[in-house]
C-alpha positions as CSV (number, residue, x, y, z in Angstrom):
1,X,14.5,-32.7,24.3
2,X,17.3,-30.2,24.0
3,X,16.6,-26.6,23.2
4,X,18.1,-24.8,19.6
5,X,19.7,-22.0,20.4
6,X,22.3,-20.1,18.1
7,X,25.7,-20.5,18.5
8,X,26.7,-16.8,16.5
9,X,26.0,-13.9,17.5
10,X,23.2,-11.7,15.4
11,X,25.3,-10.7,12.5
12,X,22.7,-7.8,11.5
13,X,22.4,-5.6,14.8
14,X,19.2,-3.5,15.0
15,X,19.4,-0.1,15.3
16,X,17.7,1.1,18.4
17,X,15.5,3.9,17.0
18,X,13.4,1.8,14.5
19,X,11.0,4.7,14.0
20,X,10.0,6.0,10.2
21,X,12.2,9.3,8.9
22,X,10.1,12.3,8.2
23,X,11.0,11.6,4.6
24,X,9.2,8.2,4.7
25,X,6.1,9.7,7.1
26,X,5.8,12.4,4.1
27,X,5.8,9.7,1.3
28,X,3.5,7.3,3.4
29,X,0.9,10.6,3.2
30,X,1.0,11.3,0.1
31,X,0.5,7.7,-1.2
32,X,-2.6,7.7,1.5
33,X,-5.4,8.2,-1.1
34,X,-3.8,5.4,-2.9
35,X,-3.4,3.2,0.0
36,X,-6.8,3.8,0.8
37,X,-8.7,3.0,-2.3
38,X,-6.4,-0.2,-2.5
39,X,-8.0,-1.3,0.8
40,X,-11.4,-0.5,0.2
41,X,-10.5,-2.6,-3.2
42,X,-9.2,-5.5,-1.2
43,X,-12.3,-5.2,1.2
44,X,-14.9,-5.6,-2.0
45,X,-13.2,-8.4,-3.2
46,X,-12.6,-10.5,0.5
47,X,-16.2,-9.5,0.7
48,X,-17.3,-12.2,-2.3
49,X,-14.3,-14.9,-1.5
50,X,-16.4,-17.2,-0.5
51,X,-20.0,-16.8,-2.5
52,X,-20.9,-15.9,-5.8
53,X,-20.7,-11.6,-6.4
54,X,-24.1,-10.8,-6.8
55,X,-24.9,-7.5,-9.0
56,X,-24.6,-5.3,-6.1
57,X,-21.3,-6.4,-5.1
58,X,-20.0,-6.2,-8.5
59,X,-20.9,-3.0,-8.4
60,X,-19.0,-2.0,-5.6
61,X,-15.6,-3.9,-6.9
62,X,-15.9,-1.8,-10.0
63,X,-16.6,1.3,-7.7
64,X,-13.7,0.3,-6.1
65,X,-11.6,-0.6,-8.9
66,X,-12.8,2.6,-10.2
67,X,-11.5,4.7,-7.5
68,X,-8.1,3.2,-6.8
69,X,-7.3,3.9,-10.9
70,X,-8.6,7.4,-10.1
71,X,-5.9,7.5,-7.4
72,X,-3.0,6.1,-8.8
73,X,-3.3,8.3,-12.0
74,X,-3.5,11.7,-9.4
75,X,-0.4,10.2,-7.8
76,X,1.3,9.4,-11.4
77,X,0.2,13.1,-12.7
78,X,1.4,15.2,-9.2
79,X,5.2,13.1,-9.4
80,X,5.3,14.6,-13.2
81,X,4.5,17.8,-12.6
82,X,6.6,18.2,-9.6
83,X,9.5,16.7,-11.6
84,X,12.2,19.6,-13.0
85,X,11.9,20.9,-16.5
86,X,13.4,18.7,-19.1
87,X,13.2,15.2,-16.8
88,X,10.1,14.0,-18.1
């Protein structure tokens, strides 16, 4: 059995510092409420893959669902009102 290798070199070369900018640390924490109730979300509804939601657990995915709307209108109303005069 012969081994596959590649004949080119890489034609994309990596940079060496693969580390986030500050720019996308900052817009990671502010989408963190977000990201969070979309998790919590995800963990309701994986919860009930693989049986039938009983009331409780629909419950909780509406809690859920609930929450991550919450979050995503906050987001949506602090990037209008931190956009200039006239943009929106």
């Amino acid at each position: 059995m012969k081994p596959i290798v590649a004949r080119q070199k890489h034609v994309t070369v990596l940079p060496t510092d693969l580390e986030p900018s500050d720019a996308e640390l900052d817009a990671i924490e502010w989408e963190m409420p977000l990201i969070l109730a979309d998790v919590d979300l995800l963990d309701a509804e994986i919860a009930v893959l693989d049986r039938t939601p009983s009331e409780l657990d629909a419950q909780r995915i509406r809690r859920a669902r609930r929450r991550m709307l919450t979050a995503r209108r906050d987001l949506i109303n602090q990037a209008i009102a931190s956009m200039p005069a006239g943009a929106a």
